[in-house]
C-alpha positions as protocol buffer text, in pm:
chain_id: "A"
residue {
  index: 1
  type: UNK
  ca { x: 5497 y: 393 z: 3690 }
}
residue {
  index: 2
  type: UNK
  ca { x: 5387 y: 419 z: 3338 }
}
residue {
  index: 3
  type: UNK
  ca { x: 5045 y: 601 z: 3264 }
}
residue {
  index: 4
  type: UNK
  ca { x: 4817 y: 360 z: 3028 }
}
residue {
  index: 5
  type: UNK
  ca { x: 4805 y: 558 z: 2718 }
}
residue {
  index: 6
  type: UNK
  ca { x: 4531 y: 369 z: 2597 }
}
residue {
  index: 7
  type: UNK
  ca { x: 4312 y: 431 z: 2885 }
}
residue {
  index: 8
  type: UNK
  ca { x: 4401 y: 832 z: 2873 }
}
residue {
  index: 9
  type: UNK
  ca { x: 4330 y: 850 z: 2554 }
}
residue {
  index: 10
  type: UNK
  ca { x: 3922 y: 640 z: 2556 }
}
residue {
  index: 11
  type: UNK
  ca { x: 3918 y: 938 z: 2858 }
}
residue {
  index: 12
  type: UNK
  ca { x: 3990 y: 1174 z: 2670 }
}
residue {
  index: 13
  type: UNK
  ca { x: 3792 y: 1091 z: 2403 }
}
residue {
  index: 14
  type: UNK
  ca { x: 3498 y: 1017 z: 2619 }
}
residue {
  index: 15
  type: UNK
  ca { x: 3494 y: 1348 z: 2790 }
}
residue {
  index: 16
  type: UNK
  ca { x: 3503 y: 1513 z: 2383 }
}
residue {
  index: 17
  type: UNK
  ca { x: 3807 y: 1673 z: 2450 }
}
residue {
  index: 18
  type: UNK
  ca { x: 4099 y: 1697 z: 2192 }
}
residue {
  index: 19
  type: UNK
  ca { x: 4461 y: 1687 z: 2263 }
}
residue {
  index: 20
  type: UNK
  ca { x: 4509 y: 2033 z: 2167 }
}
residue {
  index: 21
  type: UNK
  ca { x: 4204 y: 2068 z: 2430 }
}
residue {
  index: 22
  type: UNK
  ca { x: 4430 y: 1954 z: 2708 }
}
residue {
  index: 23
  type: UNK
  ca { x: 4747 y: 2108 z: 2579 }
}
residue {
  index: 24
  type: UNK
  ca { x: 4595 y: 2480 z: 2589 }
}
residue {
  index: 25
  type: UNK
  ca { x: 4466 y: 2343 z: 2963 }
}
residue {
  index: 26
  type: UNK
  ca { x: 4798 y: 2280 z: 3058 }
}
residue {
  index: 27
  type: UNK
  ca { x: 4951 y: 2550 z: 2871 }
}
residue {
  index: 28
  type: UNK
  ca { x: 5175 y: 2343 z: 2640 }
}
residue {
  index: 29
  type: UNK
  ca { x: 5219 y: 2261 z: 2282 }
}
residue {
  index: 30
  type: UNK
  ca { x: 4990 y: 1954 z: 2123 }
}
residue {
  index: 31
  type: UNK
  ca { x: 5278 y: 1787 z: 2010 }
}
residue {
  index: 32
  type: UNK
  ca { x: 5436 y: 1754 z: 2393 }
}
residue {
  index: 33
  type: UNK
  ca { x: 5029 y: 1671 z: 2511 }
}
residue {
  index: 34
  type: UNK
  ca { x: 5039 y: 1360 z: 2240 }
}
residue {
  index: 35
  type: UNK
  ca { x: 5421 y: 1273 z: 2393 }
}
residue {
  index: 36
  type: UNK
  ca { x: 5229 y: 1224 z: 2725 }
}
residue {
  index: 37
  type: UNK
  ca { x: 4961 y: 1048 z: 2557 }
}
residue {
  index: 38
  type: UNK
  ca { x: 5162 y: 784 z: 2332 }
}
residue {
  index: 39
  type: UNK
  ca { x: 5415 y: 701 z: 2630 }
}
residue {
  index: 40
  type: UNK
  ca { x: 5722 y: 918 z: 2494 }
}
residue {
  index: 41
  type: UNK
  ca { x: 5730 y: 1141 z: 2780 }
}
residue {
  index: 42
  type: UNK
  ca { x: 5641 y: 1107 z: 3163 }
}
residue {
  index: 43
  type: UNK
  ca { x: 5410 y: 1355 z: 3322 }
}
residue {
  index: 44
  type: UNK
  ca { x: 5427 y: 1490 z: 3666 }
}
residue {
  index: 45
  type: UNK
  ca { x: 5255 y: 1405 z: 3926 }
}
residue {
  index: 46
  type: UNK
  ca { x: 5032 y: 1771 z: 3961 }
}
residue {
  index: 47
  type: UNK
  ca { x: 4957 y: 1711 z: 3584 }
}
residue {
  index: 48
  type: UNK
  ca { x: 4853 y: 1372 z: 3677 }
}
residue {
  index: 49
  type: UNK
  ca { x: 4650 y: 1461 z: 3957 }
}
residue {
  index: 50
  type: UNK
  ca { x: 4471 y: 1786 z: 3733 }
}
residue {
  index: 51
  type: UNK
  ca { x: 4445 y: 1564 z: 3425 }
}
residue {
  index: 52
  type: UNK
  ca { x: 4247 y: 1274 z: 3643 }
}
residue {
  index: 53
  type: UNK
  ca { x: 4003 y: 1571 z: 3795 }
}
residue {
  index: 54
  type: UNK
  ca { x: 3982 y: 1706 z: 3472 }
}
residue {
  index: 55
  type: UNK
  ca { x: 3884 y: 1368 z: 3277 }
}
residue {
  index: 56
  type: UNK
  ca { x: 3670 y: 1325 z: 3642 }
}
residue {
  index: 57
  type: UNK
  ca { x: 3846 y: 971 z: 3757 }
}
residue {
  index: 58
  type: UNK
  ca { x: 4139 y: 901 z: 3930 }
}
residue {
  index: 59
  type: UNK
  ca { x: 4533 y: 854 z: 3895 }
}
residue {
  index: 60
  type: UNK
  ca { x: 4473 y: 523 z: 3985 }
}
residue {
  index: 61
  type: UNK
  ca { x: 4258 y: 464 z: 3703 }
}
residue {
  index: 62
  type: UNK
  ca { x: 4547 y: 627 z: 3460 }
}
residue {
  index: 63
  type: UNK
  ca { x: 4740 y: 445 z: 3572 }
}
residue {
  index: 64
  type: UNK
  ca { x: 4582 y: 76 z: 3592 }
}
residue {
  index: 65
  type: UNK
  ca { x: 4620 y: 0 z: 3901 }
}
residue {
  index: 66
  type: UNK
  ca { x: 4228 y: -40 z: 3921 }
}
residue {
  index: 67
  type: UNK
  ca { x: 3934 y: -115 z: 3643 }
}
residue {
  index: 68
  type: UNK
  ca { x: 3695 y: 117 z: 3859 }
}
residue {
  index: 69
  type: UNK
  ca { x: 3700 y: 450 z: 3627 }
}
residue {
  index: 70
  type: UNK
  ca { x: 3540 y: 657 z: 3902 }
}
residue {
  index: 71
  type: UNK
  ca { x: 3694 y: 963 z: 4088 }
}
residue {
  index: 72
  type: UNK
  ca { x: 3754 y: 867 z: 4472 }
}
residue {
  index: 73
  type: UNK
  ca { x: 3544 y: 1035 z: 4757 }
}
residue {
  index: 74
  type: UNK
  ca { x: 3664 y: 1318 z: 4854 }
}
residue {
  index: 75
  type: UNK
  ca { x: 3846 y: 1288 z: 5230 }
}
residue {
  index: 76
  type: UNK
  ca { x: 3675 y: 1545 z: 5489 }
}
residue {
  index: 77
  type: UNK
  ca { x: 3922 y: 1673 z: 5764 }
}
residue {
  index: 78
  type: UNK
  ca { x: 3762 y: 1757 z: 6043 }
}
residue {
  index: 79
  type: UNK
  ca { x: 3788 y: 2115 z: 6132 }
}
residue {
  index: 80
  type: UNK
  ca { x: 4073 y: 2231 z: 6435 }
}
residue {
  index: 81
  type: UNK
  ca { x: 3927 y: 2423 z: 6727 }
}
């Protein structure tokens, strides 16, 4: 599954963050952030997952499977005794 560049990017952008802003997050060069961004390159999953706490919405969301932009609750496991 693709990630919507268009919607990473109004995230980023929303959030005031620059692609050199997530590149030094991720600890890679800008150019190979923008490859994520403009579709030339896949990301993993973990950088998917970081990337949608980061921008504070979820994978989902990247990745349009829904319009809702907000992160999902958090699940609570109940303790073991």
């Amino acid at each position: 599954m693709r990630i919507q560049t268009d919607i990473l990017k109004e995230l980023r952008k929303d959030k005031g963050l620059t692609q050199m802003d997530l590149a030094k997050h991720f600890g890679i060069s800008h150019v190979m952030y923008s490859y994520y961004e403009t579709g030339k390159r896949r990301m993993s999953l973990e950088m998917l997952c970081d990337l949608a706490d980061l921008l504070d919405t979820s994978t989902d969301y990247i990745l349009g499977r829904t319009d809702d932009p907000r992160p999902p609750r958090r699940r609570i496991h109940p303790k073991k005794s």
